[in-house]
DRENPA-3360 file (N, C-alpha, C; in nm, 2 decimals, always signed):
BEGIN
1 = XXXXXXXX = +15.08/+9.81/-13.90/+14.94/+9.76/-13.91/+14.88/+9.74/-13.78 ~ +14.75/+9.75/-13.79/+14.64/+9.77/-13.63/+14.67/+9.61/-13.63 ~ +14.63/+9.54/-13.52/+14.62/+9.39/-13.48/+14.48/+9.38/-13.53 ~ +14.45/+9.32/-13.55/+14.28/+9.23/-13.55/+14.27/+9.18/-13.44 ~ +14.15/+9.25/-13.43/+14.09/+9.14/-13.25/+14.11/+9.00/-13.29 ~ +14.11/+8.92/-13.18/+14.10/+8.78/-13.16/+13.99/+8.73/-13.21 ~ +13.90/+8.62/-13.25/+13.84/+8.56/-13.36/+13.78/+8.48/-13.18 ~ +13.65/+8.49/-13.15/+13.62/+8.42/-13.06/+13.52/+8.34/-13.08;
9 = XXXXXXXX = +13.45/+8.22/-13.01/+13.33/+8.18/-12.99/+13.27/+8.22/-12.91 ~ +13.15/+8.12/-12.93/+13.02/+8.18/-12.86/+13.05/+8.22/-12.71 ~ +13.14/+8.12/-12.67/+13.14/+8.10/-12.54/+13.21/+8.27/-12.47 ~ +13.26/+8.29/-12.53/+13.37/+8.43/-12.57/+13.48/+8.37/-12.52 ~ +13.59/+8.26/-12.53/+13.70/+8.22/-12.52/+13.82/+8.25/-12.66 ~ +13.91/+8.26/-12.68/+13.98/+8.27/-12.79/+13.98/+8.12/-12.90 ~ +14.02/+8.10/-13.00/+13.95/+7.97/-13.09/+14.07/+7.93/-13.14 ~ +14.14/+7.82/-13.16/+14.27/+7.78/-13.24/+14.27/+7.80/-13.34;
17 = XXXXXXXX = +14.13/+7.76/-13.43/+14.16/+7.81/-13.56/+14.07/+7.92/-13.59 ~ +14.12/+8.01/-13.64/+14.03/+8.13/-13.68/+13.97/+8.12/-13.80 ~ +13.99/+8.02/-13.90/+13.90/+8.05/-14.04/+13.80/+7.92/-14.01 ~ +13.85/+7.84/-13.94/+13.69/+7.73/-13.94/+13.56/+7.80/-13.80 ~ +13.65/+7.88/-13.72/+13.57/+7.98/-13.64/+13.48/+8.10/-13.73 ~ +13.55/+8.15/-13.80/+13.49/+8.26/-13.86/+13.36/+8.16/-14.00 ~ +13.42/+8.10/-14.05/+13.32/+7.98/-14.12/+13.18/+7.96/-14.05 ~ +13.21/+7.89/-13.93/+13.07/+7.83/-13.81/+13.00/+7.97/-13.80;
25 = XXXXXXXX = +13.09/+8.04/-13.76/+13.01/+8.23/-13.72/+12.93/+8.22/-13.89 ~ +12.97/+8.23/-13.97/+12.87/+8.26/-14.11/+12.78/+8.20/-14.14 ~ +12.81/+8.05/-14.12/+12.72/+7.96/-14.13/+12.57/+8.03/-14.03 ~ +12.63/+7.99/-13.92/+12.53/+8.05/-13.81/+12.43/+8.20/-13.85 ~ +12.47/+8.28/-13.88/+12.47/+8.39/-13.90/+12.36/+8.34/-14.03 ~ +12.41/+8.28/-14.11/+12.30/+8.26/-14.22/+12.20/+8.22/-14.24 ~ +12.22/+8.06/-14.10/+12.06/+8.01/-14.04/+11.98/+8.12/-14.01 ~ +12.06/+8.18/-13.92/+11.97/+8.29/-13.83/+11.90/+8.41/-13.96;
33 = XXXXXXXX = +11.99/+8.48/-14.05/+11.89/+8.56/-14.14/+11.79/+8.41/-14.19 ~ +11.77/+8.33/-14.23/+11.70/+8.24/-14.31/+11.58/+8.22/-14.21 ~ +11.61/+8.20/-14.09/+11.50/+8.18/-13.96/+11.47/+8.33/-13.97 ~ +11.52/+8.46/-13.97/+11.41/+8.56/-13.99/+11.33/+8.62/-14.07 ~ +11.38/+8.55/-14.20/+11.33/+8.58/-14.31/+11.22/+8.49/-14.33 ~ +11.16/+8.39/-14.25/+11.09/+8.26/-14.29/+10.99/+8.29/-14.16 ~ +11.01/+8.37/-14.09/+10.92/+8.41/-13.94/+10.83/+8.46/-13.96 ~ +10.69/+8.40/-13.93/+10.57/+8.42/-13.89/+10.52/+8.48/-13.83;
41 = XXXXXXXX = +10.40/+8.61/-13.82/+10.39/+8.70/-13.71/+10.29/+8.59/-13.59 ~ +10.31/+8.67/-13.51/+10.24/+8.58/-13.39/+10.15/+8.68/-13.34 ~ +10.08/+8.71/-13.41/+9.99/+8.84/-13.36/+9.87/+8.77/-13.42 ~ +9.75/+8.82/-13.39/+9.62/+8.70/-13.44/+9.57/+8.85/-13.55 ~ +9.60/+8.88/-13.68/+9.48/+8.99/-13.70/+9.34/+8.95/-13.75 ~ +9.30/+8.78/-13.73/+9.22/+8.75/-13.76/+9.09/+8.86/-13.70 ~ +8.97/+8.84/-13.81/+8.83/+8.90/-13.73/+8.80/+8.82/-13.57 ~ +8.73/+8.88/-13.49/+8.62/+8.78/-13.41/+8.58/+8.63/-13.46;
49 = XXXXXXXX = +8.58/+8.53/-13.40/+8.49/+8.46/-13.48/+8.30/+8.50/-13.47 ~ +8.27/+8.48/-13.54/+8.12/+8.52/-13.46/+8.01/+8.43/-13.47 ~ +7.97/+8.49/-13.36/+7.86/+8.40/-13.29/+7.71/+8.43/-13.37 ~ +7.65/+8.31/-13.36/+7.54/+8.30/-13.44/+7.45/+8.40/-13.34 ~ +7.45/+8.39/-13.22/+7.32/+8.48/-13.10/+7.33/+8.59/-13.12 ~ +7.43/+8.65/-13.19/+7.46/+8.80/-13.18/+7.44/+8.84/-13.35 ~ +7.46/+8.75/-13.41/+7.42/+8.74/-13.53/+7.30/+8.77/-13.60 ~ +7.22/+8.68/-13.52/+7.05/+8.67/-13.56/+6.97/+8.78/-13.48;
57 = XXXXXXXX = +7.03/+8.82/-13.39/+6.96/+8.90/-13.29/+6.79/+8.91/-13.33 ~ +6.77/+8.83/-13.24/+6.64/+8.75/-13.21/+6.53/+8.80/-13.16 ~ +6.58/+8.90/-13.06/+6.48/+9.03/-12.96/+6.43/+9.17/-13.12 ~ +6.52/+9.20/-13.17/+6.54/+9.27/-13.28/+6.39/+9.22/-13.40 ~ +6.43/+9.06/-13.42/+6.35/+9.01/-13.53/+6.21/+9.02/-13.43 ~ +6.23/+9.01/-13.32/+6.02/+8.96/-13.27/+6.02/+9.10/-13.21 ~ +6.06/+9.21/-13.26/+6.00/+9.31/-13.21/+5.96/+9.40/-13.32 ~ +6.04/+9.36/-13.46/+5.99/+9.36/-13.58/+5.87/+9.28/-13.67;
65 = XXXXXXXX = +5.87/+9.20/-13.59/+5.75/+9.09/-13.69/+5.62/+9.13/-13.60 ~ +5.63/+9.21/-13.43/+5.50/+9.23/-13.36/+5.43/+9.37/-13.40 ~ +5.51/+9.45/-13.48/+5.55/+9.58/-13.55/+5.46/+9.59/-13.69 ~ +5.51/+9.47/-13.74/+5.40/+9.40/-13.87/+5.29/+9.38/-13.83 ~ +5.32/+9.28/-13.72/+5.15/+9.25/-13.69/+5.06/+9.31/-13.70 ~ +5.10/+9.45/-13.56/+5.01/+9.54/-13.58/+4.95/+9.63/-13.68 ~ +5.06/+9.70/-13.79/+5.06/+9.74/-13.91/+4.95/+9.69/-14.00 ~ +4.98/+9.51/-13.99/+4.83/+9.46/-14.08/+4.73/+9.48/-13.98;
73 = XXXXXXXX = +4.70/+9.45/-13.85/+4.59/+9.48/-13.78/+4.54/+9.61/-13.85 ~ +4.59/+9.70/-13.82/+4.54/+9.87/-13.85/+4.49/+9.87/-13.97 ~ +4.62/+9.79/-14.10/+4.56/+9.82/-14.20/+4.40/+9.73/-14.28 ~ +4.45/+9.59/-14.15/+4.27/+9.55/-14.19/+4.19/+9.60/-14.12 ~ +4.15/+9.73/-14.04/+4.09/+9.82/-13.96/+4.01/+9.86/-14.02 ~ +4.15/+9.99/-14.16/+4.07/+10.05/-14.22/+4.05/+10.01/-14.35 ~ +4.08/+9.89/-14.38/+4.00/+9.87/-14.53/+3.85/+9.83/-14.47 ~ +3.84/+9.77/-14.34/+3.69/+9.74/-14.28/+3.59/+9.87/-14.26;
81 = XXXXXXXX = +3.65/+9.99/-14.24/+3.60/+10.06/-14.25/+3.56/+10.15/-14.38 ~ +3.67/+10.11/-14.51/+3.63/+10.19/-14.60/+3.51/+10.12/-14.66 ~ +3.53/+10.00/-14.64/+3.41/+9.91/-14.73/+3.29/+9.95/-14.65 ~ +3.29/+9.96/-14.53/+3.17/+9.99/-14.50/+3.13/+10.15/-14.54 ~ +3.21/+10.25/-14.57/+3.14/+10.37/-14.62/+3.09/+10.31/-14.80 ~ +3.19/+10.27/-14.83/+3.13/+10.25/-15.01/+3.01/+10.16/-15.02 ~ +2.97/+10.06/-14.90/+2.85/+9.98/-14.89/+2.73/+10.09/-14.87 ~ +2.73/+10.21/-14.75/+2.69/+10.31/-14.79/+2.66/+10.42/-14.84;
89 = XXXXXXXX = +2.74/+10.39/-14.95/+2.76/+10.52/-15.08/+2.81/+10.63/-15.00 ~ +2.87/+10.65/-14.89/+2.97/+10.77/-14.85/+2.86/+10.85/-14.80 ~ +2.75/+10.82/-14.69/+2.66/+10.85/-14.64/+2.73/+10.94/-14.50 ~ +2.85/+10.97/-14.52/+2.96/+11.02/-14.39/+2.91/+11.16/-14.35 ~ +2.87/+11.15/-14.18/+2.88/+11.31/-14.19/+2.99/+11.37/-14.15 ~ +3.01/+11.44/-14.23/+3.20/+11.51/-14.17/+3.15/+11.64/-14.19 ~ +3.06/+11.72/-14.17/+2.99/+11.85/-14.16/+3.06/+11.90/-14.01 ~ +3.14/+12.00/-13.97/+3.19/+12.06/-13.85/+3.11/+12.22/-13.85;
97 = XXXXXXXX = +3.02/+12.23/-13.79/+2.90/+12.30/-13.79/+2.95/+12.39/-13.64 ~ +3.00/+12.39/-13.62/+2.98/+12.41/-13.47/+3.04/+12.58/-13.48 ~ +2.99/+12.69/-13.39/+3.00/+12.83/-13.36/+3.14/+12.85/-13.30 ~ +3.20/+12.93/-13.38/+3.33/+12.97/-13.33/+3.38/+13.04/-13.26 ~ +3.46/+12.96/-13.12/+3.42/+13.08/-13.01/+3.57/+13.10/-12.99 ~ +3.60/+13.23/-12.98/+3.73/+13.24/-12.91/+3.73/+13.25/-12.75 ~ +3.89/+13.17/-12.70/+3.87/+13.15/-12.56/+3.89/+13.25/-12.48 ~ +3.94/+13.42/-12.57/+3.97/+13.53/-12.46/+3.79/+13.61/-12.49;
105 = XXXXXXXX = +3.68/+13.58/-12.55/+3.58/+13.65/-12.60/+3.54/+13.75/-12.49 ~ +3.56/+13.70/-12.40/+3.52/+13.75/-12.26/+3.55/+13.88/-12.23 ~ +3.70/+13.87/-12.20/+3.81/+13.93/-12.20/+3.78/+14.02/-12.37 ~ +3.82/+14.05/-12.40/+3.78/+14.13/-12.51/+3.66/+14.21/-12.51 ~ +3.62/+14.12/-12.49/+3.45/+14.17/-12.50/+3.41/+14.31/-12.39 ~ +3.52/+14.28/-12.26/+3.51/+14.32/-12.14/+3.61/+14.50/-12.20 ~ +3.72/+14.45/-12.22/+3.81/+14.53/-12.28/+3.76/+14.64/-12.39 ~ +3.72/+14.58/-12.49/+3.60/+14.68/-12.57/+3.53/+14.79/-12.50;
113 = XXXXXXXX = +3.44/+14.71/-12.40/+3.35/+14.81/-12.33/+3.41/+14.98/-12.27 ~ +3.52/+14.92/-12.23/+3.62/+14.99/-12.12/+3.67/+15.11/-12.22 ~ +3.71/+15.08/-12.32/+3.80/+15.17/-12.40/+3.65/+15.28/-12.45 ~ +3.51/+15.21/-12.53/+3.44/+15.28/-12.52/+3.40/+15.37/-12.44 ~ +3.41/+15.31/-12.31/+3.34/+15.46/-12.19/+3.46/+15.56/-12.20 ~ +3.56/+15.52/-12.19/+3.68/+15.63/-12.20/+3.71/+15.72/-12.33 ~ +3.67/+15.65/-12.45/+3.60/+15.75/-12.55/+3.49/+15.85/-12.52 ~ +3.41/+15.78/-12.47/+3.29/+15.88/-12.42/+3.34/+15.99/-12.39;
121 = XXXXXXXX = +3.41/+15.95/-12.27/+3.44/+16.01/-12.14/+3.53/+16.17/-12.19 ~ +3.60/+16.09/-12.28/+3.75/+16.22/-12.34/+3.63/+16.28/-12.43 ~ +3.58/+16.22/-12.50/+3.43/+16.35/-12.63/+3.39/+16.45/-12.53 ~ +3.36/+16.42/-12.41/+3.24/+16.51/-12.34/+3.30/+16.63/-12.28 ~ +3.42/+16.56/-12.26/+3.52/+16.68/-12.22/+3.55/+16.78/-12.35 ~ +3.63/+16.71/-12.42/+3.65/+16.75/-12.54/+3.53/+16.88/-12.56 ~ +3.41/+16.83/-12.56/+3.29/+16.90/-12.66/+3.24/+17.06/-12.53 ~ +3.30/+16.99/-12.39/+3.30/+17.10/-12.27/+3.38/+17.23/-12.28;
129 = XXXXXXXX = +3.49/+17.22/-12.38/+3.61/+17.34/-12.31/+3.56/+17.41/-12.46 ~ +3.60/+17.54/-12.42/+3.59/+17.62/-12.53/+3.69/+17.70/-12.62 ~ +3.67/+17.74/-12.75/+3.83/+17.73/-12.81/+3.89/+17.81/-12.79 ~ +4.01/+17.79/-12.78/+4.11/+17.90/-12.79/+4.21/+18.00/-12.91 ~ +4.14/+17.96/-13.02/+4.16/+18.05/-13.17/+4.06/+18.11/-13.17 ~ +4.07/+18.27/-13.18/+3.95/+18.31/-13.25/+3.95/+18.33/-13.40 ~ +3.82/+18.27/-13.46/+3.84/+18.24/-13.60/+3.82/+18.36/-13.59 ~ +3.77/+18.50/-13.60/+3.76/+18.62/-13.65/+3.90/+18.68/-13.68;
137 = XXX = +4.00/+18.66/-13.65/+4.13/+18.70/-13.65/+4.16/+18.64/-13.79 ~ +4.13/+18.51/-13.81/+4.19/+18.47/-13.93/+4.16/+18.49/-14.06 ~ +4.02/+18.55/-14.12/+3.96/+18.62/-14.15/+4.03/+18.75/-14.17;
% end
């Protein structure tokens, strides 16, 4: 038969008695699973706590309520203005009368001309040369 190692303490010295040695070692051994089984993490996963300034964000609310402001401003603008058209029965002139000009008229106008004389120009020739089928042939 193999020997069995020697039965030591903590200290790592050899022990007179081996079964009240090996006893302390289990005991020990047992606290220690019981301390890890009873261990608490030490890690925080709590949230932030949070802060009320960042909370309420305050720049946000008065840039929203001057936002309103103006909104009713505008919108008591135009109910001031509709009451005054229905005080005058819709007396509004919204007639857009005005001659419709295009902004190249010029240009165009100029362009037109140009192509006409060059019409001219190709007719007179045209109506200058003389033909080259004689219709008597086809006949």
């Amino acid at each position: 038969m193999a020997a069995m190692p020697p039965v030591k303490a903590k200290s790592g010295f050899p022990v007179s008695n081996k079964l009240l040695q090996k006893r302390w070692n289990d005991k020990a051994y047992h606290l220690h699973q019981q301390k890890v089984a009873a261990m608490k993490a030490d890690l925080d996963n709590k949230s932030p706590k949070p802060y009320q300034h960042i909370r309420l964000r305050l720049k946000k609310l008065l840039i929203e309520e001057e936002r309103q402001a103006q909104v009713d401003h505008d919108n008591r603008k135009l109910l001031d203005r509709m009451t005054q058209i229905m005080k005058k029965h819709g007396s509004l002139d919204n007639w857009n009368n005005y001659p419709r000009r295009s902004l190249n008229y010029y240009k165009r106008e100029k362009e037109a001309e140009r192509i006409a004389l060059s019409n001219e120009l190709i007719k007179s020739r045209l109506l200058g040369v003389q033909p080259s089928y004689n219709i008597n042939k086809w006949e």
